[in-house]
VOGU-3710 file (C-alpha; in Angstrom, 3 decimals, decimal comma):
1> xxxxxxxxxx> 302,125/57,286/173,128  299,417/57,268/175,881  299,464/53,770/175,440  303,034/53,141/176,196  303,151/55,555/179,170  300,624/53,498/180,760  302,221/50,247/179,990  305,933/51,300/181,480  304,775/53,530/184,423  302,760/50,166/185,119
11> xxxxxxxxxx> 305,470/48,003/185,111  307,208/50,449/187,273  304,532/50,103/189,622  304,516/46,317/188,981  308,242/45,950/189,810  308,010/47,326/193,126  304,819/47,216/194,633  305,467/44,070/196,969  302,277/43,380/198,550  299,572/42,883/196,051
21> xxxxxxxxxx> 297,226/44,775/195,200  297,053/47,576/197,879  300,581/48,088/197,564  299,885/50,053/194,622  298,451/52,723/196,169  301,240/54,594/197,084  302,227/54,589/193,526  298,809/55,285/192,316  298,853/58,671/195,170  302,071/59,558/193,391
31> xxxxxxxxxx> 300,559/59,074/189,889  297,886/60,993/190,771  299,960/64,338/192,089  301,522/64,516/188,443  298,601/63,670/186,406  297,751/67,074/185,357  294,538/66,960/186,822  293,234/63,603/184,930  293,917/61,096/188,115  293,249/62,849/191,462
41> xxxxxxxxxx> 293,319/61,246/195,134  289,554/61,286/195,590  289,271/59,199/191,904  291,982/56,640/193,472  289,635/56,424/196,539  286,589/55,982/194,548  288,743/53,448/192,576  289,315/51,158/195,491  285,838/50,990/196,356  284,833/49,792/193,109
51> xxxxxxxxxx> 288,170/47,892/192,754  287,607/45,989/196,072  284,280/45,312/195,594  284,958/43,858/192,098  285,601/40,207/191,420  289,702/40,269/190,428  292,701/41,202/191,853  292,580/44,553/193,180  295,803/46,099/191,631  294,704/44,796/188,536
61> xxxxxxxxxx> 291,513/46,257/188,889  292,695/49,574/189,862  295,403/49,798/187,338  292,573/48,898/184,762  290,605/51,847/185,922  293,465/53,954/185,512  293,912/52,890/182,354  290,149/53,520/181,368  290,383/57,067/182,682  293,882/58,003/180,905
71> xxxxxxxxxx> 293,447/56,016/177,361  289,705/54,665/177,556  289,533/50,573/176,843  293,016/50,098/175,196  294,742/52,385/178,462  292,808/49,677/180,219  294,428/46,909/178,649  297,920/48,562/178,494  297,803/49,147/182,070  296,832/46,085/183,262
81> xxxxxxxxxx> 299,299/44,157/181,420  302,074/46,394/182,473  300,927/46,015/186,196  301,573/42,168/185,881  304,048/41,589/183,531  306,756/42,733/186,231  305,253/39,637/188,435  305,651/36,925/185,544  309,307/37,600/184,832  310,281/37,748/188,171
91> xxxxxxxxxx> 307,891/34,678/189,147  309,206/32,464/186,635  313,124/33,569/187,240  312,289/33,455/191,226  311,218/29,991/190,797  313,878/28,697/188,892  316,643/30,100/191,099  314,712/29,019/194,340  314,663/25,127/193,276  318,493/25,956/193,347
101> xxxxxxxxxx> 319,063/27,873/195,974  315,563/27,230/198,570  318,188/25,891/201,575  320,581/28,914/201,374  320,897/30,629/204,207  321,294/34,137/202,665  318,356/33,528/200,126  315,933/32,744/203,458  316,967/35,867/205,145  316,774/38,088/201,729
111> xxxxxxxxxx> 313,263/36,527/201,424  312,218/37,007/204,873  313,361/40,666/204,623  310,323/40,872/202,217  307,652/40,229/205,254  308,202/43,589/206,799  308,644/45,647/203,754  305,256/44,235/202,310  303,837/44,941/205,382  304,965/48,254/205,579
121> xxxxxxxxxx> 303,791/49,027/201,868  300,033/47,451/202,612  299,847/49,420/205,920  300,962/52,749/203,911  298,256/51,700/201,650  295,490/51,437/204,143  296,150/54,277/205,784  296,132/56,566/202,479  292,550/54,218/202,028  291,360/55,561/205,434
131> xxxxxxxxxx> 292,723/59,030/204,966  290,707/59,244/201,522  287,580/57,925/203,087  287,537/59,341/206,778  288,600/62,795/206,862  288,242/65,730/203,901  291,338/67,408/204,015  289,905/70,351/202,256  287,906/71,613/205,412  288,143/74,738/207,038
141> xxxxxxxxxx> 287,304/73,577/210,259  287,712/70,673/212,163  284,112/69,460/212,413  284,356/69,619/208,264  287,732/68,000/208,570  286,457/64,924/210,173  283,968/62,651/207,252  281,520/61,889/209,979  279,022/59,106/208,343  281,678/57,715/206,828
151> xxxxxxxxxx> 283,604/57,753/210,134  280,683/55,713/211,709  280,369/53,048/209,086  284,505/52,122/209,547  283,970/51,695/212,795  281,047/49,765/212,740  282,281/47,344/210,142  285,208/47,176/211,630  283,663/46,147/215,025  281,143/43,756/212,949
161> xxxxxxxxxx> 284,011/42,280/211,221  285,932/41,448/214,215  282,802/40,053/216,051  281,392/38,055/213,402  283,168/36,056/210,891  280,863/36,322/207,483  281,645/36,325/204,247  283,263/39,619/202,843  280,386/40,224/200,377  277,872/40,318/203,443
171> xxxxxxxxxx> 279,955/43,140/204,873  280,575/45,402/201,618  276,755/45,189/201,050  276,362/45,978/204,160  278,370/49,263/203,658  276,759/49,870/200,137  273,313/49,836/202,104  274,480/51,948/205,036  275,712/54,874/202,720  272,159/54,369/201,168
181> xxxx> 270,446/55,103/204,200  273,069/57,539/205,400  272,411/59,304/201,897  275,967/59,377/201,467
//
């Protein structure tokens, strides 16, 4: 039964989180507000640290570690393959209506009506992801409100990333190192 739930609130997710990976967040946020205490908001943060830093697509990986946490390796499996099978169907029936239909006018606006709504949906996502990370909505006060080493690593690698063009990896070691010191 666990098994199953996994696999269909998956595809759920799957079906309409247009985006990739991040996209899922909102759904994962959702998840986690009616998991009965098994998925919670700071686990989905934790989640897409390990997810991004992971080789794989990150929905994938963060559905997987759903999966892990609600039905150990099988809820893993079941998750994941619920997360994608949404994208197959509608990738291989997408591509067979497109060779028909790629110089329609009303197909190129319906498709460029996607653009903003994925945008919208990985912008949500990144600012739940920056809302999880920066501030600890648990405080009392606003000093305790405010994550304030983590606060200073965004904004340096944010800075470092728009001044110097490196390789992610160089940047989420970099991160990895500067909790380290920062004993985070």
């Amino acid at each position: 039964m666990k098994l199953l739930y996994l696999f269909i609130t998956f595809f759920r997710i799957g079906l309409f989180a247009i985006g990739g990976g991040l996209a899922t967040l909102p759904y994962l946020f959702e998840l986690a507000d009616k998991s009965d205490g098994w998925l919670t908001r700071q686990m989905i943060g934790d989640m897409l640290a390990v997810a991004q830093s992971s080789p794989g697509a990150v929905g994938v990986n963060l559905a997987s570690y759903t999966g892990v946490r609600y039905a150990a390796i099988p809820g893993a499996y079941a998750a994941a393959l619920g997360l994608i099978a949404p994208s197959i169907v509608i990738i291989v029936i997408v591509a067979k209506t497109l060779k028909a239909f790629k110089e329609n006018a009303v197909v190129k606006s319906f498709l460029a009506g996607f653009k903003p709504a994925a945008t919208a949906l990985i912008s949500a996502a990144g600012l739940g992801a920056i809302s999880l990370s920066l501030w600890n909505s648990a405080a009392l006060s606003w000093l305790e409100y405010v994550r304030w080493k983590e606060t200073l690593i965004f904004i340096m690698f944010f800075l470092l990333i728009f001044k110097f063009k490196k390789h992610p990896i160089v940047y989420i070691i970099g991160a990895g190192v500067a909790g380290v010191v920062l004993k985070l």
